[in-house]
C-alpha positions in Angstrom: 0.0 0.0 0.0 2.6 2.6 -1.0 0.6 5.9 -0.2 1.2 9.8 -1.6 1.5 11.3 1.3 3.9 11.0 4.4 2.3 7.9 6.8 0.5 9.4 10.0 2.8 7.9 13.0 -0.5 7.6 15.3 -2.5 5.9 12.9 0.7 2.9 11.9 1.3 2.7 16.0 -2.2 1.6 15.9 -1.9 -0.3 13.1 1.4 -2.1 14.4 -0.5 -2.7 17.8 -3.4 -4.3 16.0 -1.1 -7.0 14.3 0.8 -7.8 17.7 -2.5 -8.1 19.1 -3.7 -10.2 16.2 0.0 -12.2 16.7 -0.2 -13.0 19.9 -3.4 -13.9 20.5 -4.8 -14.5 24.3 -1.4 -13.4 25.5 -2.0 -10.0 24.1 -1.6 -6.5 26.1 -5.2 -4.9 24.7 -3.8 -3.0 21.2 -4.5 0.4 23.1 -2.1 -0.4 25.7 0.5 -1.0 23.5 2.7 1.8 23.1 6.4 3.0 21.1 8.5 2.3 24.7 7.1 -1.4 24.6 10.1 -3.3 23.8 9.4 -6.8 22.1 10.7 -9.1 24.1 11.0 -7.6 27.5 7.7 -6.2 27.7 5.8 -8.0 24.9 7.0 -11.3 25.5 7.2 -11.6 21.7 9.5 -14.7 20.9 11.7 -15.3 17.2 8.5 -16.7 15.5 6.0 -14.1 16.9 8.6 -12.0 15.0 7.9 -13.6 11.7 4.3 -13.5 12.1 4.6 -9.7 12.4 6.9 -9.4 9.7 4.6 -11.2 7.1 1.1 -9.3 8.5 3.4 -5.8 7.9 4.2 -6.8 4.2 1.0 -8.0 3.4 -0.7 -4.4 5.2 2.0 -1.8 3.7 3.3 -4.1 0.7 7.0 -5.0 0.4 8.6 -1.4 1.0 7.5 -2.5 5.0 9.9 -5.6 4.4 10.8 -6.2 8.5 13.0 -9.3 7.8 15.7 -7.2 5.9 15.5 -4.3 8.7 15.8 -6.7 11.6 19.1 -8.2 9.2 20.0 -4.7 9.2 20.6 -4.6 13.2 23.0 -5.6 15.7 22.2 -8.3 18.3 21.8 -5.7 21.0 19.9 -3.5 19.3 17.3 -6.4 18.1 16.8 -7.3 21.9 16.3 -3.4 22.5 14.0 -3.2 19.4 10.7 -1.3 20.6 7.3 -0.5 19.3 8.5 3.1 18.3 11.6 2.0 16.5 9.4 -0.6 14.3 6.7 2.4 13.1 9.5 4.8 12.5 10.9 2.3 10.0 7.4 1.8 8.6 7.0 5.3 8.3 10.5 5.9 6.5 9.8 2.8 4.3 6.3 4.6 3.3 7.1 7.9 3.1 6.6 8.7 -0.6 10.0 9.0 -2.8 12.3 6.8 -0.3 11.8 3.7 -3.0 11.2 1.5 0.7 
């Protein structure tokens, strides 16, 4: 779903919270609790598969520009365990935002 216009942050955070929701199921924080200092795996609980999950629901919501799998790649071990909610729709946002090419 490349758009025209710069992606509203508020609007993918909710988005984003929606598919963890959807991800993890019973386990899942209620989406409107879920906020950009929730950390994956610390606060989320969100294990390696859950990951993947994730990662396929972004693609098929934003299209391939939204491509998870290759940012997580992009990161160091450290900073994948620090990875939070806010980090993820700030890279959706820059993959979106018109004339970036993903």
């Amino acid at each position: 779903m490349k758009t025209t216009v710069a992606p509203d942050e508020g609007r993918v955070l909710r988005e984003i919270a929606e598919m963890i929701t959807t991800v993890l199921g019973d386990y899942a924080p209620d989406a409107a609790d879920i906020g950009m200092d929730a950390r994956f795996g610390d606060d989320l609980e969100m294990e390696s598969i859950d990951l993947v999950t994730l990662a396929g629901l972004l693609v098929e919501w934003y299209g391939p520009d939204a491509n998870f799998a290759s940012y997580l790649a992009s990161l160091e071990l450290d900073e994948i365990i620090a990875l939070t909610v806010g980090d993820l729709v700030a890279y959706v946002c820059r993959a979106l935002r018109p004339g970036t090419g993903g």
